[in-house]
C-alpha positions in Angstrom: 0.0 0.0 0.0 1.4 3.4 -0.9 1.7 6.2 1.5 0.2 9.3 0.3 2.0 12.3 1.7 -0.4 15.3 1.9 -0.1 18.8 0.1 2.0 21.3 1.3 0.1 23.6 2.7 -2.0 20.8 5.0 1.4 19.1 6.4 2.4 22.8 7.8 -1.1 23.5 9.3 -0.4 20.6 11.4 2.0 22.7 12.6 5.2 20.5 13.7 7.3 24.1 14.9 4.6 24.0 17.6 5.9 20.6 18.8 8.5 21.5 21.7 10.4 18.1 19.9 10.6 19.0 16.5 14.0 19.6 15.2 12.6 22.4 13.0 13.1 24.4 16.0 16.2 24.7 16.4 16.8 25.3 12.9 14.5 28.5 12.9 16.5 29.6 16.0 19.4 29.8 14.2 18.5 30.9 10.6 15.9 34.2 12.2 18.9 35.3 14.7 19.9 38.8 14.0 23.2 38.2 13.0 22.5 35.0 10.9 19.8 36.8 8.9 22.7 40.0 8.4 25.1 37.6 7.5 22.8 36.0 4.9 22.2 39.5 3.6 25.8 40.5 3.8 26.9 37.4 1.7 24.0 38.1 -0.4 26.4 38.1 -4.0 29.7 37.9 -2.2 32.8 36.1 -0.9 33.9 38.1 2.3 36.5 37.6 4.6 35.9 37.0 8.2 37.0 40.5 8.9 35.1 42.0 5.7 32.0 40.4 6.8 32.7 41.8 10.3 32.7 45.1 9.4 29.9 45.5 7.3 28.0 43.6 9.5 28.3 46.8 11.9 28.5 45.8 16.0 28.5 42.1 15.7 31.3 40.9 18.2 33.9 38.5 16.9 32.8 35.8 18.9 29.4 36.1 17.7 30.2 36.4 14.0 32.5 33.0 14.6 29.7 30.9 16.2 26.9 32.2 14.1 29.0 31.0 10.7 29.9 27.7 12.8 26.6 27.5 13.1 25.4 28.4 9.4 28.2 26.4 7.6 26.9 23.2 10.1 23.8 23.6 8.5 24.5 23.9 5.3 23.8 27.8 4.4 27.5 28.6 4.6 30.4 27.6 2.9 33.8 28.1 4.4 36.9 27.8 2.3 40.4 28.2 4.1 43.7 28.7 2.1 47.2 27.5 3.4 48.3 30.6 3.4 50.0 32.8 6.2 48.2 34.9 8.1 45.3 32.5 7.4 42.9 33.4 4.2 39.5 32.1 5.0 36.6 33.4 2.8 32.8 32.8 3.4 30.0 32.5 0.5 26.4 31.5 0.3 25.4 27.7 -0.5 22.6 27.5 -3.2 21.1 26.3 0.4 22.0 29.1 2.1 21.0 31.7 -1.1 17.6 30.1 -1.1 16.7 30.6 2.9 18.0 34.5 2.3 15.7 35.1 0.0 13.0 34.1 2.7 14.4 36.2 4.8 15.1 39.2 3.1 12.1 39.1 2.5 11.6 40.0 6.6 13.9 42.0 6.8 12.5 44.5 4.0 9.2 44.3 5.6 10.5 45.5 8.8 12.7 48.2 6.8 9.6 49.3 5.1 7.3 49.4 7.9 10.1 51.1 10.5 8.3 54.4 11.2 4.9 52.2 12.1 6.6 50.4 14.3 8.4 53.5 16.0 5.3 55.2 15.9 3.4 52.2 17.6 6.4 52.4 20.0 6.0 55.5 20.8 2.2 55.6 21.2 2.6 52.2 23.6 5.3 54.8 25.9 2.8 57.4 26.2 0.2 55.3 27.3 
């Protein structure tokens, strides 16, 4: 007997995120962190150096930047090529993986760029009240 494995839109609704065990989570942790969705946008249609990236990526610590590639390259949005060279040479590009989950969210991201001054303004009115 065949398994039939529903449409899209039905297997989200059932809404496996919402399960405290569902590896999905941790995923989404990752990939909607600040600095992972700047780095996506950084790398966007570019190799950068570790310290390249760190500087347009303005007031991400070192540490941060490190962990939040570790974390990218581990799964699979990242890739990290080092060359034997000295000082080390270690550039950083999007996969195809990692180019497809920016354009989700970029999408986010220009949402919240267009929609700034509502969300000040809500701000603002929520502080006066």
């Amino acid at each position: 007997m065949q398994k039939i494995t529903p449409p899209l839109a039905e297997r989200l609704q059932r809404g496996e995120l919402l399960n405290v065990n569902c590896p999905s989570r941790e995923v989404l942790k990752r990939v909607t962190s600040r600095w992972a969705v700047l780095v996506m946008i950084a790398l966007k249609s570019e190799t950068l150096r570790f310290s390249e990236l760190r500087r347009k990526i303005g007031g991400v610590s070192e540490r941060m930047l490190a962990q939040t590639l570790r974390y990218m390259e581990e799964d699979g949005f990242v890739a990290r090529v080092a060359y034997p060279v000295v000082p080390p040479h270690v550039e950083y590009h999007l996969t195809p993986l990692g180019q497809e989950v920016r354009e989700q969210v970029e999408g986010l991201a220009d949402w919240l760029e267009s929609n700034l001054p509502r969300i000040l303004a809500q701000r603002h009115t929520a502080d006066d009240a």
